[in-house]
N, C-alpha and C positions, 0 to 999 in steps of 0.2 A: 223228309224228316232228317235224314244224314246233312243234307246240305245247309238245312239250318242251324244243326248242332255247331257244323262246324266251321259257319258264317258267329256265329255267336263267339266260338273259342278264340276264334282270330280278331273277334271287336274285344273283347276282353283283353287277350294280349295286348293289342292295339292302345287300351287307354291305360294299360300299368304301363307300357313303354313310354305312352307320353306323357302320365302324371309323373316319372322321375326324371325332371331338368337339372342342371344344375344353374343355382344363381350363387350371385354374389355382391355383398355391399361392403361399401368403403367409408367412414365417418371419419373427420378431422377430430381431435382428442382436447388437443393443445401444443405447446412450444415446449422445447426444453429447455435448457439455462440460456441460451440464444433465440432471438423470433429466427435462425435459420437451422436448427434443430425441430422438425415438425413430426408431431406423431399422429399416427391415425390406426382403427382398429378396422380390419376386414371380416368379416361374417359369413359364411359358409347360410345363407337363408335357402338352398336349395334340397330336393331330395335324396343328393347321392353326394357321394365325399368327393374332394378335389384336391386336384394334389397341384405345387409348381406354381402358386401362385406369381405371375410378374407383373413389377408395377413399372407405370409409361409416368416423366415425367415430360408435356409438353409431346407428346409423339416420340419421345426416346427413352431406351428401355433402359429405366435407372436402379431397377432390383429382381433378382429373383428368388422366390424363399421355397425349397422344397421341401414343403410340411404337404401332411394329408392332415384335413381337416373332415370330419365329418359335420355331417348336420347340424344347424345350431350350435356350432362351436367358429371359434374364433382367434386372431392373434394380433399382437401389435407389430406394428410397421414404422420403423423411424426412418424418413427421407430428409437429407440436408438441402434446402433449395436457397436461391437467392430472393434477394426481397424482389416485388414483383406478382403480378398473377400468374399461377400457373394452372396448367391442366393436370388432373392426377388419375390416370386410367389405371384399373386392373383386371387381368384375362388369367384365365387357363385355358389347358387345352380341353375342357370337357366341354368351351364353348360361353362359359357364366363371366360378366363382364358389369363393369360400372366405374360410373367416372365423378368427380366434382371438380371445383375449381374452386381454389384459394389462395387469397391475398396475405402474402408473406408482404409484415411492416419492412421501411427501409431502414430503422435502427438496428444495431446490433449490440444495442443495450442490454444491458442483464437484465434480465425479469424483473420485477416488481418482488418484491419480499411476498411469499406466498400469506395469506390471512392464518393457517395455521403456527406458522413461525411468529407471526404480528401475537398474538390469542397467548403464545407458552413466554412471549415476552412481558406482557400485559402482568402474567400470574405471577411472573419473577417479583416485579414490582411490588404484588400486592401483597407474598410473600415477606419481604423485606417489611414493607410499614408494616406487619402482623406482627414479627420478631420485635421492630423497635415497640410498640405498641405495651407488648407484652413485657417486655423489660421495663418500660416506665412505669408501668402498674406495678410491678415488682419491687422497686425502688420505692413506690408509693408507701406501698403497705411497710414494708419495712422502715421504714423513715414514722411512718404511725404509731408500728409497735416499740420503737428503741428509742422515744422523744423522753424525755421526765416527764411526768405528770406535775401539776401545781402543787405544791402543798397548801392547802384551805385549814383558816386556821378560826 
């Protein structure tokens, strides 16, 4: 009976040891004002915190950010690369690790006007013809009320 009990406490310890790994994922976001401004968010998707995140650009080691992250929490990452594919790995030491790979354009054109900034340009517009709109009306009425009337005889 002893030897079961404590065949048991050791399979127990055994699978909370193994259920806390740490993982971790990496997602591309978007560009900044340059396609060589590249931002991506890392994710803490494992069981225990991690700390010292480094990120590989191509096999070299082009950041290190020492935050602790816990569980389900997360931060952004902004890496300048040149246009081109690259590989984008990131480790720490607790072992949690993940990679993608993305195609930086060759332009180094400004962004495209973001659709929010297009959207409050739009309302300027509609703005303005409301104001004139309203003014002609105003003018209308006025010009209606201050005419002479006939005199009908």
């Amino acid at each position: 009976m002893k030897k079961t009990v404590i065949l048991l406490v050791f399979l127990v310890i055994f699978c909370l040891v193994e259920a806390q790994e740490a993982k971790i994922k990496i997602a591309h976001i978007g560009f900044g004002k340059t396609t060589e401004e590249a931002y991506f968010t890392v994710h803490n998707t494992g069981d225990i915190p991690i700390t010292d995140v480094t990120a590989y650009v191509d096999g070299n080691i082009s950041k290190t950010i020492n935050q602790k992250s816990g569980p389900g929490m997360g931060f952004e990452l902004l890496l300048y690369l040149k246009p081109g594919t690259h590989l984008i790995e990131v480790r720490t030491p607790e072992g949690a690790y993940d990679s993608l790979e993305i195609n930086v354009p060759g332009t180094k054109k400004e962004r495209p006007t973001p659709v929010i900034e297009q959207v409050k340009s739009f309302l300027d517009e509609i703005k303005v013809i409301a104001v004139i709109g309203l003014v002609a009306i105003v003018i209308i009425i006025l010009w209606l009320l201050l005419r002479k009337p006939k005199l009908r005889i």
